[in-house]
N, C-alpha and C positions, 0 to 999 in steps of 0.2 A: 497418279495413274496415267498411263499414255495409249493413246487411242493405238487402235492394228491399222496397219495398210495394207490395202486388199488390189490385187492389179484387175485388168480386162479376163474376162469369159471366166470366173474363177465359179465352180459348183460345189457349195460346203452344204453338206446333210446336214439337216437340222440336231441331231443328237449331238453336233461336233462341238466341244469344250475349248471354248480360245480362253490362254490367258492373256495380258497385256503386252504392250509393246511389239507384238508379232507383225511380222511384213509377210505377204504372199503374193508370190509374181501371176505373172499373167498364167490361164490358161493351166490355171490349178485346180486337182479334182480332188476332193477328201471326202472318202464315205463313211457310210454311220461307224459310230460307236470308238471315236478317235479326241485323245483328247492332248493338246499342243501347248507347253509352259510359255512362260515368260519369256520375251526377247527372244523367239526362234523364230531364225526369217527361211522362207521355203522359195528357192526361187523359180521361174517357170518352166511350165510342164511337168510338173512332177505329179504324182499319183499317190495318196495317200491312203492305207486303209484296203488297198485292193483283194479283195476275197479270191485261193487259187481254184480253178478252174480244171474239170477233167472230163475228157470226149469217153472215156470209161476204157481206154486203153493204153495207160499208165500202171508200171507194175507198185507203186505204190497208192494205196488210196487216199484221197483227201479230202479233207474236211471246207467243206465250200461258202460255210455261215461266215457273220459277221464277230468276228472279237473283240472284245478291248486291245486297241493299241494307241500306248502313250510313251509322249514325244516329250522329254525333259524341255527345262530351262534352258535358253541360250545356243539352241544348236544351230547347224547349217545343213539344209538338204539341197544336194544340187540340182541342177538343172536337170529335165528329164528323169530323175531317179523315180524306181516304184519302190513304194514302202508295204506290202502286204500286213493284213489284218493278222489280228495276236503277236503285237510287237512290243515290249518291252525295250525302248531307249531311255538311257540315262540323261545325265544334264552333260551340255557341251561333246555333245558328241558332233565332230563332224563328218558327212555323210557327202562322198563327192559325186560332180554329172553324172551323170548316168549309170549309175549303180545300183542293186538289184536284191533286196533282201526280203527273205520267203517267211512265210508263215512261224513261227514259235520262235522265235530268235530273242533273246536276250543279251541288250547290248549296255555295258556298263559305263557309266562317266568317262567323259576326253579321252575317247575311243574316235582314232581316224580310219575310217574308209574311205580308200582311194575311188580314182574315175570306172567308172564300168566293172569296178568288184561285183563278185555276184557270191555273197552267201545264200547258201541253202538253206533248208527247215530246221528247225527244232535245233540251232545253232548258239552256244555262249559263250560271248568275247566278254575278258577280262579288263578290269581298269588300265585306259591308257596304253593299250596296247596298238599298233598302228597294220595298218592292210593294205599295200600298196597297190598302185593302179593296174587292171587288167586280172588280177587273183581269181582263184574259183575254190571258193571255203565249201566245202561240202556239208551235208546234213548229218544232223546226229553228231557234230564234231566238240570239242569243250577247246579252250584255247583262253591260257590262264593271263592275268596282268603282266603287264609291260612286254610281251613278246613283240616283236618286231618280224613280219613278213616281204620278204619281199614283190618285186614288181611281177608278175605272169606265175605267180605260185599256184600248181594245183593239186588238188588233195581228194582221195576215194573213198567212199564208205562202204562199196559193195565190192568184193573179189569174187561174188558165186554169180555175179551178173548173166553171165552166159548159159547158164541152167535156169537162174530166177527167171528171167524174160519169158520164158516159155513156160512158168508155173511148174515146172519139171522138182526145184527143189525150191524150198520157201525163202523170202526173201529176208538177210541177212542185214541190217544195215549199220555198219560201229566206224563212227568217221576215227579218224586222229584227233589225239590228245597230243598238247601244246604246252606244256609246263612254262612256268613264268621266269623272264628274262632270255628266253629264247630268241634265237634269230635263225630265220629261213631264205638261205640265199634267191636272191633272182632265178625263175626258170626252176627250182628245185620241183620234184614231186611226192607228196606223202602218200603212204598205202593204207589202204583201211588197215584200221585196229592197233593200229602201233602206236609209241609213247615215244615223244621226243624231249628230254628230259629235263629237270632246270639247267639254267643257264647254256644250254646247248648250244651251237652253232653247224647249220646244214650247208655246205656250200651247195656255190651258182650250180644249177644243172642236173642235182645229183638224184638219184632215184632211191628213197630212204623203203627199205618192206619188210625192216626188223626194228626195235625198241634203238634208244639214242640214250646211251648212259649222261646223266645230268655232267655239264662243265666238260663237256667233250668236244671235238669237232670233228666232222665226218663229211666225203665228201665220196662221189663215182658215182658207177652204176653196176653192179649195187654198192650204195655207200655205203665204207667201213671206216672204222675209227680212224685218225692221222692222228690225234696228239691228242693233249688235254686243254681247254682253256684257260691259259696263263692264271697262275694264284694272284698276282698283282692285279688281273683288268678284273676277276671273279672279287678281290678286296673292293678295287675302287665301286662297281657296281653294288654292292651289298650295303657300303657304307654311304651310297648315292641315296640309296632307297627310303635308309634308318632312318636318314635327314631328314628326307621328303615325308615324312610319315609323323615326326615331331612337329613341322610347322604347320 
Protein backbone atom coordinates (compact mmCIF):
# COMPACT_ATOMS: atom_id res chain seq x y z
CA UNK A 1 0.00 0.00 0.00
CA UNK A 2 1.45 3.53 -0.66
CA UNK A 3 0.58 6.45 1.41
CA UNK A 4 -1.44 9.70 -0.60
CA UNK A 5 0.36 12.94 -0.89
CA UNK A 6 -1.71 15.79 -0.04
CA UNK A 7 -0.22 19.46 -0.95
CA UNK A 8 -0.81 23.12 1.13
CA UNK A 9 -4.46 24.58 1.83
CA UNK A 10 -6.12 21.29 0.41
CA UNK A 11 -10.12 21.02 2.05
CA UNK A 12 -11.31 17.14 1.74
CA UNK A 13 -15.03 16.62 3.27
CA UNK A 14 -15.04 14.06 5.39
CA UNK A 15 -17.47 11.63 3.41
CA UNK A 16 -14.43 11.74 0.63
CA UNK A 17 -13.15 7.93 -0.25
CA UNK A 18 -9.28 8.10 -1.18
CA UNK A 19 -7.84 5.10 -2.39
CA UNK A 20 -4.08 4.64 -2.40
CA UNK A 21 -1.25 6.10 -4.05
CA UNK A 22 -3.15 9.38 -4.84
CA UNK A 23 -1.21 12.84 -5.03
CA UNK A 24 -3.14 16.17 -4.52
CA UNK A 25 -1.64 19.47 -5.31
CA UNK A 26 -1.91 22.43 -3.37
CA UNK A 27 -5.03 24.46 -2.85
CA UNK A 28 -7.30 21.48 -3.60
CA UNK A 29 -11.19 21.49 -2.63
CA UNK A 30 -13.20 18.12 -2.91
CA UNK A 31 -16.80 18.13 -1.38
CA UNK A 32 -18.87 15.44 0.02
CA UNK A 33 -19.87 12.51 -1.35
CA UNK A 34 -16.72 11.93 -4.07
CA UNK A 35 -14.96 9.10 -4.17
CA UNK A 36 -10.92 8.98 -6.05
CA UNK A 37 -9.22 5.42 -7.25
CA UNK A 38 -5.90 4.36 -6.94
CA UNK A 39 -2.95 6.28 -8.36
CA UNK A 40 -5.00 9.54 -9.50
CA UNK A 41 -3.04 12.53 -8.88
CA UNK A 42 -5.20 15.98 -8.86
CA UNK A 43 -2.95 18.75 -9.44
CA UNK A 44 -3.61 22.28 -7.94
CA UNK A 45 -6.66 24.24 -7.70
CA UNK A 46 -8.80 22.07 -8.85
CA UNK A 47 -12.32 21.77 -7.61
CA UNK A 48 -13.76 18.51 -7.02
CA UNK A 49 -17.37 17.62 -6.50
CA UNK A 50 -18.76 21.22 -7.11
CA UNK A 51 -22.74 21.23 -6.63
CA UNK A 52 -24.33 23.75 -9.82
CA UNK A 53 -25.59 26.76 -8.75
CA UNK A 54 -28.67 28.87 -9.89
CA UNK A 55 -29.73 32.86 -9.06
CA UNK A 56 -33.35 31.20 -10.42
CA UNK A 57 -32.88 32.89 -13.85
CA UNK A 58 -31.57 30.20 -15.76
CA UNK A 59 -33.84 28.63 -18.35
CA UNK A 60 -32.89 25.30 -17.28
CA UNK A 61 -33.48 24.09 -13.74
CA UNK A 62 -30.88 22.47 -11.57
CA UNK A 63 -30.42 20.24 -9.24
CA UNK A 64 -28.08 21.90 -6.41
CA UNK A 65 -27.56 18.70 -3.83
CA UNK A 66 -24.66 16.67 -3.52
CA UNK A 67 -24.17 13.33 -5.75
CA UNK A 68 -21.96 10.59 -6.05
CA UNK A 69 -19.02 11.43 -8.01
CA UNK A 70 -16.26 8.82 -8.76
CA UNK A 71 -13.07 9.32 -10.07
CA UNK A 72 -11.47 5.92 -11.52
CA UNK A 73 -7.91 4.55 -11.02
CA UNK A 74 -5.00 6.20 -12.43
CA UNK A 75 -6.34 9.40 -13.92
CA UNK A 76 -4.92 13.14 -14.25
CA UNK A 77 -6.99 16.25 -13.31
CA UNK A 78 -5.45 19.41 -14.29
CA UNK A 79 -4.78 22.20 -12.86
CA UNK A 80 -7.58 24.48 -12.04
CA UNK A 81 -10.08 22.10 -13.61
CA UNK A 82 -13.77 22.00 -11.83
CA UNK A 83 -15.28 18.65 -11.61
CA UNK A 84 -19.15 18.96 -10.71
CA UNK A 85 -20.94 16.67 -8.47
CA UNK A 86 -22.92 13.38 -10.24
CA UNK A 87 -19.80 12.44 -12.17
CA UNK A 88 -19.11 9.23 -13.43
CA UNK A 89 -15.24 8.98 -14.55
CA UNK A 90 -13.66 5.99 -15.58
CA UNK A 91 -10.05 4.63 -14.96
CA UNK A 92 -7.32 6.61 -16.89
CA UNK A 93 -9.05 9.24 -18.03
CA UNK A 94 -7.15 12.17 -18.54
CA UNK A 95 -8.82 15.49 -17.66
CA UNK A 96 -6.50 18.64 -18.80
CA UNK A 97 -5.98 22.54 -16.95
CA UNK A 98 -8.67 24.01 -16.77
CA UNK A 99 -11.40 22.29 -17.87
CA UNK A 100 -14.88 22.36 -17.00
CA UNK A 101 -17.29 19.36 -16.62
CA UNK A 102 -20.98 19.82 -15.45
CA UNK A 103 -23.28 17.84 -13.54
CA UNK A 104 -24.50 14.06 -15.09
CA UNK A 105 -21.60 13.33 -17.20
CA UNK A 106 -20.57 10.02 -17.81
CA UNK A 107 -16.99 9.62 -18.89
CA UNK A 108 -15.65 6.21 -19.87
CA UNK A 109 -11.83 4.69 -19.66
CA UNK A 110 -8.75 6.62 -21.51
CA UNK A 111 -11.06 9.25 -22.40
CA UNK A 112 -8.67 12.63 -23.02
CA UNK A 113 -10.06 16.05 -22.35
CA UNK A 114 -8.08 18.66 -23.60
CA UNK A 115 -7.12 22.40 -21.71
CA UNK A 116 -10.23 24.49 -21.02
CA UNK A 117 -12.79 21.87 -22.59
CA UNK A 118 -16.05 22.55 -21.06
CA UNK A 119 -18.70 19.68 -21.40
CA UNK A 120 -21.97 20.27 -20.26
CA UNK A 121 -24.73 18.31 -18.26
CA UNK A 122 -25.96 14.97 -18.59
CA UNK A 123 -23.10 14.43 -21.27
CA UNK A 124 -21.49 10.68 -22.37
CA UNK A 125 -18.07 10.15 -23.79
CA UNK A 126 -17.25 7.02 -25.22
CA UNK A 127 -13.98 4.79 -24.64
CA UNK A 128 -10.88 6.37 -25.66
CA UNK A 129 -12.18 8.87 -27.47
CA UNK A 130 -10.09 12.31 -27.20
CA UNK A 131 -11.66 16.28 -26.86
CA UNK A 132 -9.14 18.65 -27.87
CA UNK A 133 -8.19 21.96 -26.26
CA UNK A 134 -10.79 24.87 -26.06
CA UNK A 135 -14.01 22.47 -27.32
CA UNK A 136 -17.51 23.21 -25.94
CA UNK A 137 -19.37 19.67 -25.80
CA UNK A 138 -22.90 20.68 -25.01
CA UNK A 139 -25.64 18.91 -22.74
CA UNK A 140 -27.67 16.12 -23.44
CA UNK A 141 -25.07 15.29 -26.12
CA UNK A 142 -23.90 11.10 -26.50
CA UNK A 143 -20.51 10.81 -28.27
CA UNK A 144 -19.69 7.10 -28.88
CA UNK A 145 -15.86 5.41 -28.57
CA UNK A 146 -12.80 6.42 -30.32
CA UNK A 147 -14.28 9.61 -31.99
CA UNK A 148 -11.72 12.16 -32.19
CA UNK A 149 -12.62 16.11 -31.75
CA UNK A 150 -10.93 18.63 -32.70
CA UNK A 151 -9.26 21.85 -31.05
CA UNK A 152 -12.28 24.93 -30.58
CA UNK A 153 -15.27 22.49 -31.58
CA UNK A 154 -18.56 23.64 -30.71
CA UNK A 155 -21.71 21.96 -30.47
CA UNK A 156 -25.89 23.04 -29.58
CA UNK A 157 -28.58 21.34 -27.95
CA UNK A 158 -31.24 24.09 -28.16
CA UNK A 159 -32.35 25.61 -31.71
CA UNK A 160 -35.74 26.98 -30.10
CA UNK A 161 -33.39 29.17 -27.75
CA UNK A 162 -34.82 32.35 -28.79
CA UNK A 163 -38.60 31.61 -27.86
CA UNK A 164 -37.40 29.19 -24.85
CA UNK A 165 -35.60 32.18 -22.98
CA UNK A 166 -38.63 34.01 -22.76
CA UNK A 167 -40.68 30.80 -21.60
CA UNK A 168 -42.72 31.67 -24.79
CA UNK A 169 -42.36 27.86 -25.98
CA UNK A 170 -40.86 25.03 -23.76
CA UNK A 171 -37.45 24.33 -23.70
CA UNK A 172 -36.06 21.75 -26.09
CA UNK A 173 -32.91 20.29 -25.35
CA UNK A 174 -31.10 17.13 -27.83
CA UNK A 175 -27.30 17.73 -28.09
CA UNK A 176 -25.46 15.76 -31.02
CA UNK A 177 -24.90 12.42 -31.45
CA UNK A 178 -21.26 11.41 -32.30
CA UNK A 179 -21.06 7.82 -33.74
CA UNK A 180 -17.79 5.89 -33.17
CA UNK A 181 -14.58 6.49 -35.16
CA UNK A 182 -15.54 9.78 -35.89
CA UNK A 183 -13.56 12.76 -36.52
CA UNK A 184 -14.58 16.67 -36.16
CA UNK A 185 -12.29 18.91 -37.73
CA UNK A 186 -10.80 22.12 -35.92
CA UNK A 187 -13.29 25.07 -35.54
CA UNK A 188 -16.19 22.81 -36.90
CA UNK A 189 -19.87 23.29 -35.39
CA UNK A 190 -22.64 20.71 -34.71
CA UNK A 191 -26.39 21.53 -34.61
CA UNK A 192 -28.66 20.32 -32.12
CA UNK A 193 -30.30 16.88 -32.96
CA UNK A 194 -28.20 15.76 -35.63
CA UNK A 195 -26.22 12.34 -36.12
CA UNK A 196 -22.89 12.46 -37.33
CA UNK A 197 -22.26 9.01 -38.36
CA UNK A 198 -19.75 6.04 -37.99
CA UNK A 199 -16.61 6.73 -39.13
CA UNK A 200 -17.38 10.17 -40.50
CA UNK A 201 -15.13 12.93 -40.94
CA UNK A 202 -16.38 16.86 -40.60
CA UNK A 203 -13.90 19.14 -41.90
CA UNK A 204 -12.04 22.38 -40.23
CA UNK A 205 -14.64 25.15 -40.11
CA UNK A 206 -17.64 23.67 -41.33
CA UNK A 207 -21.23 24.22 -40.10
CA UNK A 208 -22.92 20.54 -39.92
CA UNK A 209 -27.43 21.20 -39.18
CA UNK A 210 -28.26 17.91 -41.10
CA UNK A 211 -27.35 13.98 -40.24
CA UNK A 212 -23.51 12.89 -41.61
CA UNK A 213 -24.12 9.57 -43.39
CA UNK A 214 -21.50 7.09 -41.68
CA UNK A 215 -17.78 6.76 -43.83
CA UNK A 216 -18.49 10.10 -45.47
CA UNK A 217 -16.78 13.43 -45.28
CA UNK A 218 -18.52 16.59 -45.35
CA UNK A 219 -17.30 19.96 -45.21
CA UNK A 220 -18.74 24.22 -45.78
CA UNK A 221 -21.36 25.87 -44.45
CA UNK A 222 -23.63 24.25 -44.69
CA UNK A 223 -21.83 21.13 -44.92
CA UNK A 224 -22.47 18.59 -47.63
CA UNK A 225 -21.16 15.51 -48.50
CA UNK A 226 -17.43 15.66 -50.79
CA UNK A 227 -16.69 12.00 -50.96
CA UNK A 228 -16.63 8.97 -49.13
CA UNK A 229 -14.14 7.79 -46.64
CA UNK A 230 -11.57 5.82 -48.43
CA UNK A 231 -12.36 1.76 -48.09
CA UNK A 232 -8.69 1.20 -47.35
CA UNK A 233 -8.22 3.99 -44.17
CA UNK A 234 -12.34 2.67 -43.19
CA UNK A 235 -10.21 -1.28 -43.52
CA UNK A 236 -7.11 -0.27 -41.77
CA UNK A 237 -9.37 1.34 -38.94
CA UNK A 238 -11.69 -1.46 -38.41
CA UNK A 239 -9.14 -3.95 -38.31
CA UNK A 240 -7.14 -1.46 -35.81
CA UNK A 241 -9.82 -1.89 -33.48
CA UNK A 242 -10.56 -5.96 -33.93
CA UNK A 243 -6.77 -6.04 -32.60
CA UNK A 244 -7.32 -3.85 -29.83
CA UNK A 245 -10.19 -5.46 -28.56
CA UNK A 246 -8.47 -9.19 -28.53
CA UNK A 247 -5.50 -8.12 -26.39
Amino acid sequence: MLENVIGKNVDIHESVLLGDDICIGNNVTIYPRVTIGNGTRIFDNAIIGRPPLSTGNTTREVDSSFHPLTIGENCVIGASSVLYTNLKIGRNVLIGDLARIREGCDISDSVVIGGAVLVMYNTKIGTRTRIIDGSIITGNMIIEEDVFIGPGVNTVNDDNVYLARFKIEPLKIRGPIIRRFALIGTGATLSSGIEIGEGAIVAPNAMVTKDVEEWTVVAGIPATKRKDVSYEHKKLILKQIAQALLT
